[in-house]
C-alpha positions in Angstrom: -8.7 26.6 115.0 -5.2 25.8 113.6 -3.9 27.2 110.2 -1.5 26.0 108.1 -0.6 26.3 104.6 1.5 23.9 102.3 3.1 25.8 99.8 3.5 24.4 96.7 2.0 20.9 95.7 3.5 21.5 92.2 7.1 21.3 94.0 6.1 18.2 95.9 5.0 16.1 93.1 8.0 17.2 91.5 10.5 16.2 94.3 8.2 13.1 93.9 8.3 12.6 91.0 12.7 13.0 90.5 13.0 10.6 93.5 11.3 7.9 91.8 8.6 7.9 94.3 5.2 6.8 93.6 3.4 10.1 93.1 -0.3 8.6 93.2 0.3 6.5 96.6 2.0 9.9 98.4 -0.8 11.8 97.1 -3.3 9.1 99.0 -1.8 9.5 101.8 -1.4 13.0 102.1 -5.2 13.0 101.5 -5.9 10.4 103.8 -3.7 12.5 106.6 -5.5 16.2 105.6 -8.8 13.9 106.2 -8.0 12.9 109.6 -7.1 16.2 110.9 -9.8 18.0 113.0 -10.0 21.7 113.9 -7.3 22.4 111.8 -7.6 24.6 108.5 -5.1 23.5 106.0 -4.5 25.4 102.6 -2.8 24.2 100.3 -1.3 26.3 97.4 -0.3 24.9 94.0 0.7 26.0 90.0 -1.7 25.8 87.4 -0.6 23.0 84.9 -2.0 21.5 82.5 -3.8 24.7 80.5 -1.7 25.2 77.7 -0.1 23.0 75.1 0.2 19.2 75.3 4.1 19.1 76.3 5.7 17.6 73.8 8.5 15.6 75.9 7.5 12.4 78.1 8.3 13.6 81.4 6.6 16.6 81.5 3.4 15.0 80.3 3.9 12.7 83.2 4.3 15.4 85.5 1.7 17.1 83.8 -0.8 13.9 84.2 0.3 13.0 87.9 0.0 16.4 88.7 -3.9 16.6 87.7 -4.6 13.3 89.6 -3.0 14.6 92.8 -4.7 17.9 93.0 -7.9 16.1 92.0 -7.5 13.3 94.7 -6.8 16.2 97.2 -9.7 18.5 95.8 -12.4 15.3 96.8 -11.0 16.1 100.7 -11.5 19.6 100.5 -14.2 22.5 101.8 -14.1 25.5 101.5 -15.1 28.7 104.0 
């Protein structure tokens, strides 16, 4: 079996995120790719966000809400073991 890890998600969205892309459509399709892939063992490695305080400027709440999506969207694809 192939292993590969993608580290971080947190930087992705982020690089998303400052490049105007759409963070919730690029987090689809990187869940629809991991989905497709067979016999191969993908870990992906992200920050915790969204513990602490409610941030109190727009953009890191946005971050901070896309962020949660992605990592949930991603979470439905993924087993464990």
């Amino acid at each position: 079996m192939m292993s590969f890890t993608v580290d971080c998600l947190t930087l992705w969205i982020t690089n998303l995120l400052i490049s105007g892309e759409n963070v919730s459509m690029q987090a689809n399709r990187l869940g629809q790719t991991l989905g497709q892939l067979d016999q191969t063992r993908i870990i992906l490695v992200s920050n915790e966000v969204g513990l602490g305080i409610v941030p109190n400027n727009a953009i890191a709440r946005t971050f901070r809400d896309l962020a949660g999506s992605a990592h949930q969207r991603l979470a439905e694809i993924c087993t464990t073991g």
